[in-house]
C-alpha positions in Angstrom: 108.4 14.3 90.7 104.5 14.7 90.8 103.2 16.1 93.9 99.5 16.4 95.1 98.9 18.7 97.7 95.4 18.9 100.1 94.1 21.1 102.6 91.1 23.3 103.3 89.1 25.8 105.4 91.1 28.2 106.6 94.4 29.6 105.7 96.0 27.6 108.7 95.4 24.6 106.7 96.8 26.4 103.3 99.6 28.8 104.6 102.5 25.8 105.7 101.2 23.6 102.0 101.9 27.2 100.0 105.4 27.2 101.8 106.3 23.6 101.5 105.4 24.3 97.9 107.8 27.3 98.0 110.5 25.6 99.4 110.4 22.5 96.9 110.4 25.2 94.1 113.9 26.7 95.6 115.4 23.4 96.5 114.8 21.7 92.7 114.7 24.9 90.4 113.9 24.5 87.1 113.4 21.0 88.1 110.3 21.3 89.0 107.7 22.5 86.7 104.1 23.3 88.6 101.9 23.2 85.5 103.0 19.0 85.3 104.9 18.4 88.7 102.3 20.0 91.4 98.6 20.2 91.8 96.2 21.3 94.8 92.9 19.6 95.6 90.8 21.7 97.8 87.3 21.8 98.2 83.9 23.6 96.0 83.8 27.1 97.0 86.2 26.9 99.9 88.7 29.6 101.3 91.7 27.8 100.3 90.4 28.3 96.1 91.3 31.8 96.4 95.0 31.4 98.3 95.9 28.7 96.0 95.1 30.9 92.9 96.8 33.9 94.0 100.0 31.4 94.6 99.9 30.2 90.3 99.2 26.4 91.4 97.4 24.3 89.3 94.1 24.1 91.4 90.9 21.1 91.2 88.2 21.4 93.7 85.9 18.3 95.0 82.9 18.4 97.1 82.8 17.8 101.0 81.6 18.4 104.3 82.5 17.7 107.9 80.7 15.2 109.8 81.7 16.4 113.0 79.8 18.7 115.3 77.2 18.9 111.9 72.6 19.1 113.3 71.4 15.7 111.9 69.6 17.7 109.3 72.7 18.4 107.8 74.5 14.8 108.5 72.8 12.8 105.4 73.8 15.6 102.9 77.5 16.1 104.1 77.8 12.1 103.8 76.8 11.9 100.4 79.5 15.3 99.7 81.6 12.9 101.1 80.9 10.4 99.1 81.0 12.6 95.8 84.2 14.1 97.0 86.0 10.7 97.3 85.0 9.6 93.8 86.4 12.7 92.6 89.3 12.7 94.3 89.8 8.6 93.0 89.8 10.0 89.6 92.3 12.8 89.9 95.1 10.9 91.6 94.4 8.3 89.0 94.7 10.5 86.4 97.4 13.2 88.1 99.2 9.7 89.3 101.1 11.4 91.7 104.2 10.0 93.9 103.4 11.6 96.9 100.3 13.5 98.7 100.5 16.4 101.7 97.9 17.3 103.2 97.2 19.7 106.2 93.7 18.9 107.4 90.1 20.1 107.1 87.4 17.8 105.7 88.5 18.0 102.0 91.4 16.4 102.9 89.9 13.1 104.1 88.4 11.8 101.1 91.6 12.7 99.4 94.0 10.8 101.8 91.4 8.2 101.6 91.8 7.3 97.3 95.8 8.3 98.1 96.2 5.2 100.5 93.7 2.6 98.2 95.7 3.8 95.2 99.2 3.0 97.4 100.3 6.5 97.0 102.7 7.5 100.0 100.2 10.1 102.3 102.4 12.5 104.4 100.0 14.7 106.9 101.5 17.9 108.8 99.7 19.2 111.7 100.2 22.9 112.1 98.9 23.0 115.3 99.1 21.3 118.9 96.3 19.1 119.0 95.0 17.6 116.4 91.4 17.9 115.0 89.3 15.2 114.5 90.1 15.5 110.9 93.7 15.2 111.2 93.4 12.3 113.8 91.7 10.0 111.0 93.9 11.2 108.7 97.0 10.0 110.9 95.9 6.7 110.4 96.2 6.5 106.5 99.7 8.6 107.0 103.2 7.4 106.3 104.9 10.1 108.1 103.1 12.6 110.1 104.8 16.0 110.5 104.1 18.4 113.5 105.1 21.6 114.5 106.3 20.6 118.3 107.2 17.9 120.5 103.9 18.0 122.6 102.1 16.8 119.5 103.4 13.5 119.8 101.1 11.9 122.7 97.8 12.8 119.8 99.4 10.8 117.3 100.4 7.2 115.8 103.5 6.0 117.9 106.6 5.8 115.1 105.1 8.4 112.4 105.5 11.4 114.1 108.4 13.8 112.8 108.8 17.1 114.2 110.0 19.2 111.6 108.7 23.0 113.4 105.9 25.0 111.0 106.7 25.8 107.5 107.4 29.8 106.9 107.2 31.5 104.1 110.3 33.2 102.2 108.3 36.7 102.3 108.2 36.5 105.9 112.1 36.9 106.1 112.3 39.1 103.0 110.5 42.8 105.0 112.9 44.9 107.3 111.3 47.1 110.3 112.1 50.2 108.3 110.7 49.3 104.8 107.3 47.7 107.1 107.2 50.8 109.1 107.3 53.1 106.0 104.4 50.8 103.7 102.1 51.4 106.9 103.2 54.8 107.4 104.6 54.7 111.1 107.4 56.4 112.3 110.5 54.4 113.8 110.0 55.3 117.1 106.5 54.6 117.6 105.0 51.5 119.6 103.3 49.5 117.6 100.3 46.7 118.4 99.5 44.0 115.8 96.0 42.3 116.5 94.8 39.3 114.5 92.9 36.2 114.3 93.6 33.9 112.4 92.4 33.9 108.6 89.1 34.2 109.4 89.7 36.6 112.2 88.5 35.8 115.9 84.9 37.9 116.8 86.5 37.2 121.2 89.4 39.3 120.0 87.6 41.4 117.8 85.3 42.5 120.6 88.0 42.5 123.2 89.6 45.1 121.6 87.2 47.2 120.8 86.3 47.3 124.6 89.9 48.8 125.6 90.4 50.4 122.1 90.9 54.1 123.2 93.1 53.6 125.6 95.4 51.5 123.6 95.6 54.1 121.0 96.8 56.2 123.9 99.7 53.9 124.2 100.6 52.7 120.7 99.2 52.7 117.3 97.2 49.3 116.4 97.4 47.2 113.3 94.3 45.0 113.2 92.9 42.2 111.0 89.3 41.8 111.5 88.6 38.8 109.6 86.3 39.1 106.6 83.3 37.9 108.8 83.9 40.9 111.4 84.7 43.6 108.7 81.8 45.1 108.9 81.2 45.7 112.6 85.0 46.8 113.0 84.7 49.2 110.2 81.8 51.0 112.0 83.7 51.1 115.2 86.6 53.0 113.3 84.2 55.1 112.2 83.0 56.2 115.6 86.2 57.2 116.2 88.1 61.0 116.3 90.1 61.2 113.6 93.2 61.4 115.4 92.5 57.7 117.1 91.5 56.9 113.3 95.3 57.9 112.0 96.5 56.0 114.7 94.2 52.6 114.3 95.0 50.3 110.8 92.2 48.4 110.0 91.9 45.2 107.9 89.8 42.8 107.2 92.3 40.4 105.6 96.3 40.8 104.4 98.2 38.9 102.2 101.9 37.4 102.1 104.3 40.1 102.4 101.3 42.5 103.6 100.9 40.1 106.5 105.0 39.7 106.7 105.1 43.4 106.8 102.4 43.9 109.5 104.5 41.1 111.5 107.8 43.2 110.8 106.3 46.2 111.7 105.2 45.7 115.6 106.6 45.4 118.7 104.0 43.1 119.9 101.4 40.8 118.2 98.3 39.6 120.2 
């Protein structure tokens, strides 16, 4: 079975395609070759290239851009990276001939979607969130099947396409133990522990909300942060401005992968 998988931006539109991939791997075994049987589409220079690479799937790119919320200066030029994308993407699935697309939203994936229908292939979508983007809403329309994470998703969507089938989790996220989490970060058992994150691309409200009350939650617990690559910098300079027993106490990141992420999750007694 040949399957083409979509979906770009941030990692909440790669995360639940990398574990729908794992899953199928498990499920068929050797059956299942993802040199021949899988390939990703995402988009030139987009944050999904490096998660799809660090996961050994076969990876093409296209162009794009969102048309969405875009100045007018930038409208024409997106259309046309629009445009380019959808030839490209016309050409892979003809040549890739897949039997089945996924895709999880961001702009790459509408051009993609777009060839998949023309070209009859069956287009399944999976929102990983409540309410769908706008992205996501056109995509619905060119879906078979539309999977979503909860029951309130249902009154965004197509009436008879919507199955809710709960998000997608990752094998490494059930793999880590407290203890083994607890030791990679270098906390002790008994400690409290606060895990602070964003998103893949980090969140600058919560970035900056923290940083406000930061002493005094070292007081109470140690932290684990993720910044966010576009915060890094700013967030590194407020560690530094620390003592350096608050610094022992405060885990800084700007990003964390798989089972680093599963261990951070592991690891705390609350997430925020």
């Amino acid at each position: 079975m040949r399957l083409l998988f979509c979906g770009g931006g941030t990692g909440g539109h790669v995360y639940p395609a990398l574990a729908v991939v794992e899953a199928l791997r498990e499920v068929r075994g050797g059956a299942m070759e993802p040199a021949q049987d899988l390939l990703y589409v995402g988009s030139v220079g987009g944050r999904e290239v490096e998660l799809v690479r660090r996961a050994g799937l076969p990876l093409v790119t296209i162009h794009g851009g969102g048309l969405h919320g875009v100045g007018w200066r930038r409208l024409p030029g997106n259309a046309v990276r629009l445009l380019r994308g959808f030839v490209q993407a016309w050409r892979i699935i003809g040549r890739f001939r897949p039997e089945a697309l996924f895709v999880t939203g961001g702009y790459v994936s509408v051009p993609v979607a777009l060839a998949a229908r023309l070209r009859r292939v069956p287009v399944l979508v999976y929102l990983p969130d409540i309410e769908p983007g706008l992205a996501i809403r056109v995509l619905s329309r060119l879906a078979t099947r539309v999977a979503v994470t909860a029951e309130a998703s249902r009154r965004y969507l197509p009436a008879g396409k919507v199955v809710v089938t709960g998000y997608p989790v990752r094998p490494c996220f059930a793999a880590v133990t407290r203890e083994a989490a607890r030791a990679h970060f270098g906390i002790g058992p008994e400690e409290r522990v606060l895990l602070v994150f964003g998103g893949s691309q980090g969140a600058r409200s919560i970035n900056r909300a923290l940083a406000a009350i930061l002493p005094s939650v070292l007081a109470l617990a140690r932290v684990i942060h993720i910044s966010g690559r576009l915060d890094a910098v700013e967030a590194q300079a407020r560690r530094a401005a620390l003592s350096p027993e608050q610094q022992a106490r405060y885990h800084l990141f700007d990003y964390l992968h798989d089972e680093e992420m599963g261990m951070a999750l592991a690891a705390a007694d609350l997430a925020v």
